[in-house]
N, C-alpha and C positions, 0 to 999 in steps of 0.2 A: 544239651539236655535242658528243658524245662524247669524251669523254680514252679515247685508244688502247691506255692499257693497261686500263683499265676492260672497255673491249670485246673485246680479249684474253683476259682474263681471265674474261669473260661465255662467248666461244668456246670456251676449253678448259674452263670447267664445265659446259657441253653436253657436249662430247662425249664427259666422262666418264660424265654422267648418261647417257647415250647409250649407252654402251659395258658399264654395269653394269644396266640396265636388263633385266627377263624379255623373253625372244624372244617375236614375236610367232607365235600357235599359226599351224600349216598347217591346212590341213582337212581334217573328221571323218572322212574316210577317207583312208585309205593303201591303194596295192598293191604289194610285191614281187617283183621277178624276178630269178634268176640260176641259177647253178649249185649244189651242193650234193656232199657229197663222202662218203661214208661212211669212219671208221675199220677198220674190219674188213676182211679183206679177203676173207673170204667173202660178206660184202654185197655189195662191188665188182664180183665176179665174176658175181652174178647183176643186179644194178643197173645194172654202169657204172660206169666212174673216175668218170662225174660226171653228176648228176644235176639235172634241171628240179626248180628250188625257187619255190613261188610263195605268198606269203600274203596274208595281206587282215586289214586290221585296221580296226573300225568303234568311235569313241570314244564312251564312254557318259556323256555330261554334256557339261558347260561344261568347258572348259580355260584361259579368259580369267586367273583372279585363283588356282588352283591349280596348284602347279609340276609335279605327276604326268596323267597323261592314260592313263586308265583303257579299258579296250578288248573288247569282245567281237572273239576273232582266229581264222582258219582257217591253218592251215599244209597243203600239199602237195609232197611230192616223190614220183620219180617219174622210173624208168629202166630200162634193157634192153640186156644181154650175155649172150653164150654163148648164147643160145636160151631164156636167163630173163627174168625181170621183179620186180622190187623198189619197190612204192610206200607213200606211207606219207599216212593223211589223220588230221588231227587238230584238234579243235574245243576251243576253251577261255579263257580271260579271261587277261589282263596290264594291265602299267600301263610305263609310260615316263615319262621325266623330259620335260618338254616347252622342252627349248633347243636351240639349235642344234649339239650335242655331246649326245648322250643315251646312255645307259644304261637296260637294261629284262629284265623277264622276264614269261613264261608261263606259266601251266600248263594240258594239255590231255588230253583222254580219245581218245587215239589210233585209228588202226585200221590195221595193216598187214600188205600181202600181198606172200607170194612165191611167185612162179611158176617151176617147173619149171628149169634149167640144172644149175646145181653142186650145189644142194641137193633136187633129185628135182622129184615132184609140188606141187600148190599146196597151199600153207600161210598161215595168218591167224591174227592175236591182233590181242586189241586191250583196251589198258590205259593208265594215265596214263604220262605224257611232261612233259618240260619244256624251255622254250627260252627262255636266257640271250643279252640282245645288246648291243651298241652300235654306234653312228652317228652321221653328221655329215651336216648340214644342209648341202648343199652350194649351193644354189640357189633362192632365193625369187622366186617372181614375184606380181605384186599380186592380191590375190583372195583369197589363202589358199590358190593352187598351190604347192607345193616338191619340191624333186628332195633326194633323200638315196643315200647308198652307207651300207650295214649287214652290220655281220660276224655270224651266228647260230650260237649249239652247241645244236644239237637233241640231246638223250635223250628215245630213243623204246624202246618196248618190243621184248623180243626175239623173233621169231618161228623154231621151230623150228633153236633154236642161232645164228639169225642175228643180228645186234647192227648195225640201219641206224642208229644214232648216229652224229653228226659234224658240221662245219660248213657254212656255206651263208654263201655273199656274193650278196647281193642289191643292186638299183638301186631304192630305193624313189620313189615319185610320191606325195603329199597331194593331196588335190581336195576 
C-alpha cells in the first residue's frame, strides 16, 4: 500500500502538470457568428447600429506540437438602414495562439460595397484590411468540437468617404 502523502503528492503533481500543459487543439475549422458594429457613424447610417459578422477560418497544417495555428480565413459583414446597404467580404490568412485564451490576427484583400441611403448611389473598393482578436475557449466537447466567444477590430478599406471599420463579437464553433 501507498504512504498517503506520497499519493498526495503524486495528485497534486498531476494536476499541475495538467494545468500547465498545451490545450488540446479544436478542429481544423472554426465558424463565427455575431454582430459587428461600425465606428463611423456614416457607416452606421447606411449599415445599421449593427451588423451580421460571419467568418470562417480553415487551419493550414498540424497544430498538435505548435503553439500558433496558421489559417486561410473569410471575413463577412453585412447590413441595412435608411434605404442603404453596407457589406464588406474579405479573403486572407492569420495565425492564432492555439490555447484556450488566445490572441490572433489577419490580414485580408477586402471588398466593400455601399448602397444607396446617406451616402447616394452604389459605391465599391476593395483593398487590404486587417483584423486583430482575442478569445476564450469556452467549451470543449470530445472529438475536437469547441465553442468560443471572440472580440474582433476589423480595419477595412474606406469606400467613398465611408470608414466600416469597427468591432465584431462573435460565438465561434471548431469542428
Amino acid at each position: 500500500m501507498r504512504h498517503p502523502r506520497v499519493t498526495a503528492a503524486a495528485v497534486a503533481l498531476g494536476s499541475l502538470a495538467f494545468a500547465v500543459a498545451p490545450a488540446r487543439a479544436d478542429g481544423p475549422l472554426s465558424i463565427g457568428v455575431g454582430p459587428s458594429i461600425a465606428f463611423q457613424s456614416q457607416a452606421r447610417r447606411s449599415g445599421g447600429t449593427d451588423q451580421l459578422n460571419i467568418n470562417l477560418a480553415l487551419d493550414l497544417g498540424s497544430t498538435k506540437h505548435f503553439p500558433l495555428r496558421n489559417s486561410l480565413m473569410f471575413d463577412y459583414a453585412g447590413g441595412a438602414a435608411n434605404g442603404g446597404s453596407l457589406s464588406e467580404y474579405g479573403l486572407g490568412f492569420g495565425t492564432r495562439l492555439n490555447a484556450p485564451t488566445y490572441v490572433g490576427g489577419g490580414a485580408f484583400l477586402y471588398s466593400v460595397n455601399l448602397n444607396g441611403g446617406s451616402a447616394g448611389g452604389p459605391h465599391s473598393s476593395t483593398g487590404f484590411g486587417s483584423n486583430i482578436f482575442a478569445g476564450r475557449r469556452i467549451l470543449e466537447v470530445p472529438g475536437g468540437v469547441a465553442f468560443a466567444v471572440q472580440l474582433t477590430y476589423r480595419q477595412l478599406p474606406v469606400v467613398s468617404g465611408v470608414n466600416p471599420s469597427g468591432l465584431g463579437l462573435t460565438f465561434r464553433v471548431s469542428l
